[in-house]
N, C-alpha and C positions, 0 to 999 in steps of 0.2 A: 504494500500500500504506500506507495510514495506522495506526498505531499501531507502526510498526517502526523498529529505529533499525540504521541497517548496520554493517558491523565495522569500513567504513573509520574512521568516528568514532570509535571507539574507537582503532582504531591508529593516527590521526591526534593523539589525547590521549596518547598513550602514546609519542609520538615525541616532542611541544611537550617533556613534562616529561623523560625521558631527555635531550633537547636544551639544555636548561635548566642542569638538573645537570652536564654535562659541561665546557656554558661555562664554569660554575661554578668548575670545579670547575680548567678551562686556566687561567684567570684568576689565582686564586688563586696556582695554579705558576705563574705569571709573574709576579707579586710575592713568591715566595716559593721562590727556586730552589732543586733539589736540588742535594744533597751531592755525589753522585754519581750524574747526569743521564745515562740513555738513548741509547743512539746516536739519530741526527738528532732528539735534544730540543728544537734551534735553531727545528723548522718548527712547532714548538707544534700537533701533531696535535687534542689536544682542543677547541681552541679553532676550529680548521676543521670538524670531526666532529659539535662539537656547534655550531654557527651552522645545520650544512647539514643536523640533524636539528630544528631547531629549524624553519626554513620550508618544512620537506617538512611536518612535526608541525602549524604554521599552514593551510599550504594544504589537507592533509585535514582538519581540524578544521573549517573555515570552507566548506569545499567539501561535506561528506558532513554539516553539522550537521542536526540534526531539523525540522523548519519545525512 
């Protein structure tokens, strides 16, 4: 099928950059702790959540791109 791009591409971009942002975003709150932190804040959720959305978002992106 030439001229079509499929939706995993798309939702393989659309995970890289949510994944991105959410490192971001753990990152930052770990150098910058809250006031009054979360129960289990200690396993730094965003920073797992977003690495493992970040190479699912890689591997469709790279996997489903348009040739």
């Amino acid at each position: 099928m030439r001229g079509h791009i499929q939706i995993w591409f798309f939702s393989g971009i659309l995970l890289l950059v949510y994944g991105v942002l959410i490192t971001g975003t753990g990152l930052w709150e770990l150098s910058h702790p809250l006031v009054n932190p979360p129960v289990l804040y200690e396993l730094h959720a965003p920073i797992w959540w977003g690495a493992i959305m970040t190479v699912a978002g890689l591997f469709y992106t790279l996997r489903f791109r348009p040739r």
